[in-house]
Structure formats: structure tokens, C-alpha cells
C-alpha positions, 0 to 999 in steps of 0.5 A: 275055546282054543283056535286051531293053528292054521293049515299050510298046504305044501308046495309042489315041484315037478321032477323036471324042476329038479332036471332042469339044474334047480335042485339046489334052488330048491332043496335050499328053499325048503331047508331055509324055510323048514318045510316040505314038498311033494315031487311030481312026476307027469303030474302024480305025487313020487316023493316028498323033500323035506328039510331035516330041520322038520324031520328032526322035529318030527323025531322029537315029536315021535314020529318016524317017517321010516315007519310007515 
């Protein structure tokens, strides 16, 4: 039996992160990393960031973000 791979849970921001100067910060974080993050507003999901190095994967992989 094959094990599947393990699970990441994503990393959360919160909008007044990105207010508060560290959208740079961040934004590298998640492009050196190639992962993505939920952007929260008064502690709700508003968006998600991702690197555009996971979003071409996804693209490869068939799956367009656009279309849902």
C-alpha cells in the first residue's frame, strides 16, 4: 500500500499585515517558498496569495483557478 503525502495546512495573513508595510515580506515569503495563504479580513477568508511558481504547476497539472 502506497502512503499518501502529507497534508500542509496553509498559512494565514491578516489584511492589516499587508497594511502595515509587510506585503513585501510576505509576498516573498510565499514566492520562495512556492506556497499559498489565506488573507483574512476581521478574521474571515477574502483571498488566497499564492506564488506563481504553484499556480503554473497547477496550470501543468490542468487546473485553472480562473474557472472556478
Amino acid at each position: 500500500m502506497e502512503a499518501k503525502p502529507e497534508k500542509t495546512t496553509m498559512d494565514f495573513y491578516n489584511m492589516s499585515d499587508f497594511l502595515r508595510g509587510q506585503s513585501s515580506k510576505i509576498i516573498t515569503k510565499l514566492s520562495e517558498e512556492e506556497a499559498a495563504a489565506f488573507v483574512l479580513k476581521n478574521g474571515r477568508s477574502m483571498a488566497v496569495s499564492m506564488s506563481i511558481d504553484r499556480d503554473e504547476r497547477l496550470m501543468k497539472a490542468g487546473i485553472d483557478i480562473t474557472d472556478y
